[in-house]
Legacy VTK file of the C-alpha trace (Angstrom):
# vtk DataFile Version 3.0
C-alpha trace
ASCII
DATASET POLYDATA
POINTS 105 float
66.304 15.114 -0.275
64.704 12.868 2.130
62.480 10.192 -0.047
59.802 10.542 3.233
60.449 14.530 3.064
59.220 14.363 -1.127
56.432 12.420 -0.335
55.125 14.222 2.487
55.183 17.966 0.851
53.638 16.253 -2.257
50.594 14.599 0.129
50.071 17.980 1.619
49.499 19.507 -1.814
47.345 16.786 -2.799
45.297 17.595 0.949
45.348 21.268 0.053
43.436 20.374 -3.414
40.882 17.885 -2.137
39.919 19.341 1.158
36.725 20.491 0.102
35.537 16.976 -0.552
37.659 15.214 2.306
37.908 17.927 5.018
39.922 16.058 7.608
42.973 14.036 8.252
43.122 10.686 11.028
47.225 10.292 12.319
47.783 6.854 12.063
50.933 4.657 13.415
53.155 3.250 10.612
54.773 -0.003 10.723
57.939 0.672 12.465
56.294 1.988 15.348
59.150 1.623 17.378
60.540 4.160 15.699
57.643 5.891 16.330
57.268 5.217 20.062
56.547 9.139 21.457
53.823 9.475 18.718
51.685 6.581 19.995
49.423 9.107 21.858
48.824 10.966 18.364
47.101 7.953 16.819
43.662 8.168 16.040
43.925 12.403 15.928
41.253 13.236 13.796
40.813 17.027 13.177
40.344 19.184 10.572
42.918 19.385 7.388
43.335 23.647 8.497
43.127 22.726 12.590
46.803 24.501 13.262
48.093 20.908 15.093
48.953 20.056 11.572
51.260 22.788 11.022
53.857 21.017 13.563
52.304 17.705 13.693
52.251 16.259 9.738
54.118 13.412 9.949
57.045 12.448 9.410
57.857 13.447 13.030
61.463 12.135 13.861
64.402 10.291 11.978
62.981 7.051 10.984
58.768 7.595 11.679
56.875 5.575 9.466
53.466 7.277 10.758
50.763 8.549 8.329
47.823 10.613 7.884
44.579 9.172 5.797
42.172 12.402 4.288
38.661 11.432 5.206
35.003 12.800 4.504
32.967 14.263 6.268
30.182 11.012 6.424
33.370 9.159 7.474
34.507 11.592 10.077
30.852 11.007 11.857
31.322 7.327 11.514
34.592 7.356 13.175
33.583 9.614 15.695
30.361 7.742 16.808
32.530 4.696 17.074
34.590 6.235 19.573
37.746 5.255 17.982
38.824 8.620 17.092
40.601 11.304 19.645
39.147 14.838 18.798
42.498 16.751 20.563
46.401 16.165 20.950
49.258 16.756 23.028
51.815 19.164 21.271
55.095 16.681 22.669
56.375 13.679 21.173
58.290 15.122 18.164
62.118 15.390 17.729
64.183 18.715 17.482
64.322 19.810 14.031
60.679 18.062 13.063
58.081 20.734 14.440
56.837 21.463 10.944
54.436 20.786 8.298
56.841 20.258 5.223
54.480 20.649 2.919
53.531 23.901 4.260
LINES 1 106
105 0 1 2 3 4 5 6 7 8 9 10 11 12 13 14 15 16 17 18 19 20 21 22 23 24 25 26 27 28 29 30 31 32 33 34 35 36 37 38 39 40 41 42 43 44 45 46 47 48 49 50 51 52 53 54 55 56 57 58 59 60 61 62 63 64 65 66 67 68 69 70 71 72 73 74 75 76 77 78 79 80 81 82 83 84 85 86 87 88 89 90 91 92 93 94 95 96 97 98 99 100 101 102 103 104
């Protein structure tokens, strides 16, 4: 199995047991983002862990994506959101045949 594959289903679990506490996720570009290039418009997507986007939307999204997701609280949430640095919807395009789903899920 996929190393990226392993470490996404174990994040999700680890989401699933601190959501309480931390009760959203932020999409964030990884470092290859040219590999990433159709996900640019998902960066800074900051919704709640159980919003349904992240059924088909937890990255990875395509061979090679390097994007992430960071768990936040909700005092950080506000923060980002008064900064304006955070986008509060998403488009549902952008990710490769095959990679429409959560695989932690």
């Amino acid at each position: 199995m996929d190393i990226r594959i392993e470490r996404a289903t174990a994040q999700w679990q680890r989401i699933q047991r601190s959501k309480r506490a931390m009760p959203y996720l932020l999409y964030h570009l990884g470092p290859r983002r040219e590999a990433c290039g159709l996900h640019l418009k998902w960066d800074g997507v900051l919704l709640p862990v159980d919003d349904p986007w992240w059924r088909t939307h937890f990255p990875p999204n395509s061979n090679g994506c390097t994007c992430g997701v960071r768990q936040i609280s909700k005092h950080e949430h506000q923060k980002i959101l008064a900064s304006g640095k955070a986008k509060t919807s998403a488009s549902d395009d952008g990710i490769e045949p095959g990679w429409a789903f959560n695989l932690g899920l």
